[in-house]
N, C-alpha and C positions, 0 to 999 in steps of 0.2 A: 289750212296749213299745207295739207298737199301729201302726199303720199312720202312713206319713210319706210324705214327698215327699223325691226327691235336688236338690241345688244344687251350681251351679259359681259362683264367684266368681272373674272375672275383672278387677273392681275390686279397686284394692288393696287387701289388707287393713292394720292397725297392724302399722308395722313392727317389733316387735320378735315377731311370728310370722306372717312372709315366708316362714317355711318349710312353711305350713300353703297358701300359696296354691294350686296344682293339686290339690288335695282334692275327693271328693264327698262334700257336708256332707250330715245329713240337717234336715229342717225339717219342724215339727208347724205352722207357723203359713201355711200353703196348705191345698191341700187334701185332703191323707193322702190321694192316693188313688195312689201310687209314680210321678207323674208326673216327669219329668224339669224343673227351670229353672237358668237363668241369670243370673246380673246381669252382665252387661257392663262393659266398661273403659271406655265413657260414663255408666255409672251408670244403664242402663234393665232390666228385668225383660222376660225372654221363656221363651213354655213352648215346649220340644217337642211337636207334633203327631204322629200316624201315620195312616194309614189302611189297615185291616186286612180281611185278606177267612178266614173260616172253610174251612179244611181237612181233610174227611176223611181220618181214617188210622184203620186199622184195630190199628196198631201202637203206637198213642200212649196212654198209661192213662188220658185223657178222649176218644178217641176220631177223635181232631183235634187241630188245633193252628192260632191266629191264625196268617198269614201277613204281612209288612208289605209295601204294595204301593208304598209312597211315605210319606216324611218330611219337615219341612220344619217351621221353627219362627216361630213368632207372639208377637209384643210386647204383654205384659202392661199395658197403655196406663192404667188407670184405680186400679192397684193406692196403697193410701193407708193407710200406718199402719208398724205394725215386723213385721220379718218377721228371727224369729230361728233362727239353724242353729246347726251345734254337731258336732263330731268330736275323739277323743281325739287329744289334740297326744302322737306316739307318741315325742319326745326325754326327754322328762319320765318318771321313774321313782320314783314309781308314776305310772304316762299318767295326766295330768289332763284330765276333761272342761274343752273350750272351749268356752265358748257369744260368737258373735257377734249384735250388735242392727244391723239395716240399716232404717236408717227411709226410708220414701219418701213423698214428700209428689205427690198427681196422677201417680203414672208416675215420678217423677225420684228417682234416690237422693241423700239431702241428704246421709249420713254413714251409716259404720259406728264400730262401737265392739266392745271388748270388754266380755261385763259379766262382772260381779264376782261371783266363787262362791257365794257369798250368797244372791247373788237366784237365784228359782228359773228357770225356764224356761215362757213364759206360753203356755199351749195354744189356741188357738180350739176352741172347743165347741157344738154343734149347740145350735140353739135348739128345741124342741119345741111 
């Protein structure tokens, strides 16, 4: 599947899957690199930060291991376009993938939606 990022949606989603809220979605449309975000109950986008310091172990199968010295999260201020996630809704048998569209325009979430199975699921792709 390939590298993603996790999201919480703390904005509502369409009510008729309120049961999907406290979920961590995954999303291809940041920047796959397993970072943690947020969209908040005002409708703003923020990522979790860490800062990490390398520890040797002798015990560890690389040798070491990151330590996190401090956490603290920052508002994705400039974010502009649709930023879609997606998690199997697990009441549904057989579990249908979800895919939600959260579009933001400057920083600010205008809407979520659900899309429709149809449509695929739009990647961001490195420019070379």
């Amino acid at each position: 599947m390939g590298m993603y990022d996790e999201l919480t949606c703390k904005y509502p989603l369409p009510e008729e899957y309120a049961d999907m809220q406290d979920r961590e979605f995954q999303t291809k449309s940041l920047e796959r690199l397993l970072e943690q975000y947020t969209i908040t109950a005002d409708g703003e986008l923020w990522i979790r930060q860490a800062e990490r310091e390398w520890v040797e172990d002798s015990n560890s199968a690389l040798g070491g291991y990151f330590k996190t010295l401090r956490e603290w999260e920052e508002r994705v201020e400039d974010f502009h376009g649709d930023l879609y996630f997606y998690d199997f809704r697990v009441q549904d048998v057989p579990q249908d993938l979800v895919t939600f569209r959260a579009r933001f325009t400057h920083g600010k979430l205008e809407n979520i939606i659900v899309v429709p199975k149809r449509d695929a699921i739009p990647v961001r792709r490195s420019v070379r």
